[in-house]
N, C-alpha and C positions, 0 to 999 in steps of 0.2 A: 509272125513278123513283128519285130518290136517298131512302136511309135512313136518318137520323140519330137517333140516340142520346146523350140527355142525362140525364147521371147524375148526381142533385142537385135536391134540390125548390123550393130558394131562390129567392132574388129573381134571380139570375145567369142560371139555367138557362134561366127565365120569360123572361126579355126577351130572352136571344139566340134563344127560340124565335119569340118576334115577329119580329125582325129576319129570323131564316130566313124566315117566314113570305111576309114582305112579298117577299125576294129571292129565295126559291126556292119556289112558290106550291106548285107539284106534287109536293114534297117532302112524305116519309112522316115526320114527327116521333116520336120514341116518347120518353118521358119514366119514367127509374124512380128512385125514391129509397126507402131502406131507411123512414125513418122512415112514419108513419102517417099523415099529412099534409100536405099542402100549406103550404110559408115558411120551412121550413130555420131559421135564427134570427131569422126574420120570423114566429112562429110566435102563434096565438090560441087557448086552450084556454078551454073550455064548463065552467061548474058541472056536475057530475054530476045535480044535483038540478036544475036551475033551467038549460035551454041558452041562455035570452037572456040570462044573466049571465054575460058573458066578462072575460078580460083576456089582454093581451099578455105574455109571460113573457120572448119576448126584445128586440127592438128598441122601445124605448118612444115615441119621437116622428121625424121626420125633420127635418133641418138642410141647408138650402142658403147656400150663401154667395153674395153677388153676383156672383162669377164662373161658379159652379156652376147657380145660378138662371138665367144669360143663357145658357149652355153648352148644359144641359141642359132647355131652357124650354119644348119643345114635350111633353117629358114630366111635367113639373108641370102644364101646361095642360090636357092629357088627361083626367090622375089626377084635377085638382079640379074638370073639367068634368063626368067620370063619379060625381061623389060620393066618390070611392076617398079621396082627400087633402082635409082640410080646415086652414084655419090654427086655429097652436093659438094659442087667447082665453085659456086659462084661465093662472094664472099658475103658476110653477116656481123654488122659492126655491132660487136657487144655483147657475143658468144660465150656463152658457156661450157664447161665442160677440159678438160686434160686434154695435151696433145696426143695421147692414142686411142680417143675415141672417136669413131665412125660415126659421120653425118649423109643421112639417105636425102633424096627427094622424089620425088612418083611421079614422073612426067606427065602420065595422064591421068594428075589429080590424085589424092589421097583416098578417096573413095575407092579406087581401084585394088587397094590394096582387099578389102573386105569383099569384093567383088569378085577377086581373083581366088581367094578361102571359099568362100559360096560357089563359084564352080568346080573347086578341086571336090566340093563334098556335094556336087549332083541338087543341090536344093535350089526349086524356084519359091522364093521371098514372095511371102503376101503382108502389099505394106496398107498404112491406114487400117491396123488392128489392132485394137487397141484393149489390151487384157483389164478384164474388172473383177473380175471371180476366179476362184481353183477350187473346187471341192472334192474330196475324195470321192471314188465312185470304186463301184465292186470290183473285187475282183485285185486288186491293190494297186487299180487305171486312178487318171486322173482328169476331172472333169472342169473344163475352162472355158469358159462363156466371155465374151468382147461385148462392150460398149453398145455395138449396132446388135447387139441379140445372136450372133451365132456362137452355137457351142459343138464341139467335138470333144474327145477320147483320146488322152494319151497314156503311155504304158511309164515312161517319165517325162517331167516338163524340167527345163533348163532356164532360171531364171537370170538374167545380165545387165536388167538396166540399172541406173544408178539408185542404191540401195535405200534414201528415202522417198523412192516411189514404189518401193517394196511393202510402204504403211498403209498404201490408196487402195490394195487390194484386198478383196473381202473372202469369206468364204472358210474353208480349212486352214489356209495358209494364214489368213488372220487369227483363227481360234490356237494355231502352235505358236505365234509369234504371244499372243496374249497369255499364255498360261505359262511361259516359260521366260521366267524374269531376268532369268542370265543372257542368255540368246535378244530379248528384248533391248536390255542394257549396251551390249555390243554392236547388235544395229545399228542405233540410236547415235554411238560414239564415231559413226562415219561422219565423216565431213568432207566436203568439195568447197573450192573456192568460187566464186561466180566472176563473170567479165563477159562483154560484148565482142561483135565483132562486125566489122563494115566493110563489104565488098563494094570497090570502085571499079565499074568496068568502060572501058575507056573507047572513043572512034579510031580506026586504024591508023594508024602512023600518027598520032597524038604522042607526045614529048609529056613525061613524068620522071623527075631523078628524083635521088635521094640524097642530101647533103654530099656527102660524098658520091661523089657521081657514076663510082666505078664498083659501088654497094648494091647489091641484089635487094638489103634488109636489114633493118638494124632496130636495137634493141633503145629506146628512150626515157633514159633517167631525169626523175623527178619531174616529172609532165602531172599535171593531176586530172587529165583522160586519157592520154593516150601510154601504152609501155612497148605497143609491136608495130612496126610497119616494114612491109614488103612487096616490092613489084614483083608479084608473085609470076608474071609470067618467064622472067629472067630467073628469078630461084629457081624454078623447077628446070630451066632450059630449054622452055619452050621455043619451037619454030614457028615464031611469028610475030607478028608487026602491031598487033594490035594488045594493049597495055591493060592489064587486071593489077588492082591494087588492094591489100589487106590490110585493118588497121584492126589490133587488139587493143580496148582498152587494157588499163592497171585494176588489178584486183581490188582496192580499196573502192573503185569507181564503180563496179560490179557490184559488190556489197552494197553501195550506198541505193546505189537505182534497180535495186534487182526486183522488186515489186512492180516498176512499172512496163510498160508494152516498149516493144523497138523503133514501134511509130513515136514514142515520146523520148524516146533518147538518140535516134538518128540525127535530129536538128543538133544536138549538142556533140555528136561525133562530125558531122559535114563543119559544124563552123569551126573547132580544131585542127582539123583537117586543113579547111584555107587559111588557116592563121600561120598554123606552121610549113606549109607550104604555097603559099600567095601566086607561085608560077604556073599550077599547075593549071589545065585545063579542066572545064566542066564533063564532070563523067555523063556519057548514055545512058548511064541507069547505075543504080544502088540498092542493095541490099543488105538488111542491117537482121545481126543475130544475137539473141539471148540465151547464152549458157549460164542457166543457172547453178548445175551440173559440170563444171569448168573441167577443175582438176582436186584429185584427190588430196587434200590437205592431212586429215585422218584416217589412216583404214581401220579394217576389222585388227580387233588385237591378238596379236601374237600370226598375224599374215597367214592364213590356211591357203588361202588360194579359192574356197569355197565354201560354203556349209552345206551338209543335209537336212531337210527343217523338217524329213521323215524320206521312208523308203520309196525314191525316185521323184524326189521332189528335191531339187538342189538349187543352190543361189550362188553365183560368181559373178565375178569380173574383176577391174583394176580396184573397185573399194577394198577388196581381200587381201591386194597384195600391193601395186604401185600404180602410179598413173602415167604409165606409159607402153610400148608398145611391146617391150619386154614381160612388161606387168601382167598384160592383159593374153601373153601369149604362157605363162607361169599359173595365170586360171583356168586359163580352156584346158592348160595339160589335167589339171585336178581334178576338172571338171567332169571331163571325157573318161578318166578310169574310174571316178564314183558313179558315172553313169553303166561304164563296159559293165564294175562290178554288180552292180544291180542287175543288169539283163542276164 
């Protein structure tokens, strides 16, 4: 029985384990990622007080384009057959994008999308593992040791998170990444943008608009913290009364503070916050997030979709190809037949 190993809880890791799924039926999948969660930066966090008041903190709606929509259409069709994907009604001041491209939103949360990949491929996610090592082991296995000291055997490992945290790893994988000056080089030339983000989650029936009052979410030009906000429980079309609110800052703002913790940049996201909206009421609770890792500004060059950094050792995701949900569904396809071809 072959054993693979996918490390990254994303949308990436999710779909190539479908695709394993479908092509390698009697494959042992294992699935581990550091964070606490399932969605990587598809990610849904719960009110402390209140868990049916959610909001997305990272990916806010999804976008197909005509070519992307006809490309990848049997996976739109799935997602909105299963409830996972719905079109987004509500409207969005400041939208991007052609009038024939498709705008999704996930009613229960964006997380669900990666959730809904992870059960079509049978994998139960072990989260809080956190990979430190890969080294080759007999036999042409691969040997991967976590953080807390545990290590297992896999026959290939699937690597997905954002690719300079591909550097922190030691072991085999570091000694191919270090002798190999071209592949080093390319690495190296990924880039992501960084930015924040502040989940406001609100008392029931608590009153929050947005300048235009009949706006789900709108897009803010020349703010020097803020460039996204959404009352996220209307984007999505949520059935209910009680009000989540997203605020992304502007990428320049991201860069500038991206060194420091969420606890020192929340103050400066909440006083924004009541400035430019001074009506609002005081949220129950707040949560503030640091993507350092935002969105792909650079990929790999010439877009593979993945590399092999040796036989059954492979590295994807959206840095290979695009940073978005097209992108990340264009690596897992690459992904998954250098892995079929391998086994």
């Amino acid at each position: 029985m072959t054993r693979v190993l996918l490390v990254g809880g994303g949308l990436t890791s999710s779909v190539v384990g479908t695709l394993l799924r479908r092509e390698l039926p009697h494959a042992e999948l294992v699935l581990w990622d550091k964070a606490r969660g399932a969605g990587g930066r598809m990610s849904t966090s719960r009110s402390p007080h209140d868990p049916t008041c959610t909001l997305d903190l990272g990916a806010q709606y999804i976008s197909a384009t005509p070519e992307y929509a006809e490309l990848h259409s049997s996976y739109y069709e799935e997602l909105v057959s299963a409830g996972v994907l719905a079109p987004l009604t509500n409207k969005v001041v400041g939208m991007r994008g052609g009038e024939d491209t498709k705008h999704y939103v996930s009613p229960a949360g964006v997380s669900s999308i990666v959730k809904h990949y992870m059960k079509q491929a049978n994998i139960n996610p072990r989260f809080e593992q956190h990979v430190r090592s890969i080294e080759e082991a007999a036999g042409g296995k691969w040997n991967v040791k976590t953080q807390s000291g545990e290590q297992d055997t896999f026959d290939a490992v699937v690597l997905t998170m954002p690719v300079p945290q591909i550097f922190a790893l030691s072991g085999t994988v570091k000694e191919i990444i270090d002798g190999d000056e071209k592949l080093r080089t390319n690495l190296h030339s990924v880039d992501y943008s960084s930015r924040y983000a502040l989940g406001l989650f609100y008392e029931d029936g608590a009153k929050v608009a947005l300048e235009d009052s009949s706006a789900a979410a709108q897009y803010i030009a020349n703010h020097p913290v803020i460039r996204f906000v959404a009352l996220d429980h209307r984007k999505r079309g949520a059935d209910t009364t009680t009000p989540s609110v997203v605020v992304h800052t502007s990428v320049p703002f991201g860069k500038a503070h991206v060194e420091e913790t969420p606890n020192q940049v929340q103050p400066l996201l909440v006083s924004s916050v009541t400035e430019m909206f001074p009506h609002w009421p005081q949220p129950k609770a707040i949560k503030c997030q640091k993507w350092r890792f935002s969105q792909v500004t650079s990929a790999y060059p010439g877009l593979p979709g993945y590399v092999s950094l040796a036989g059954g050792l492979v590295v994807g995701g959206d840095g290979f190809t695009h940073s978005n949900m097209d992108g990340c569904i264009e690596s897992a396809q690459a992904v998954a037949a250098a892995v079929v071809q391998k086994g």
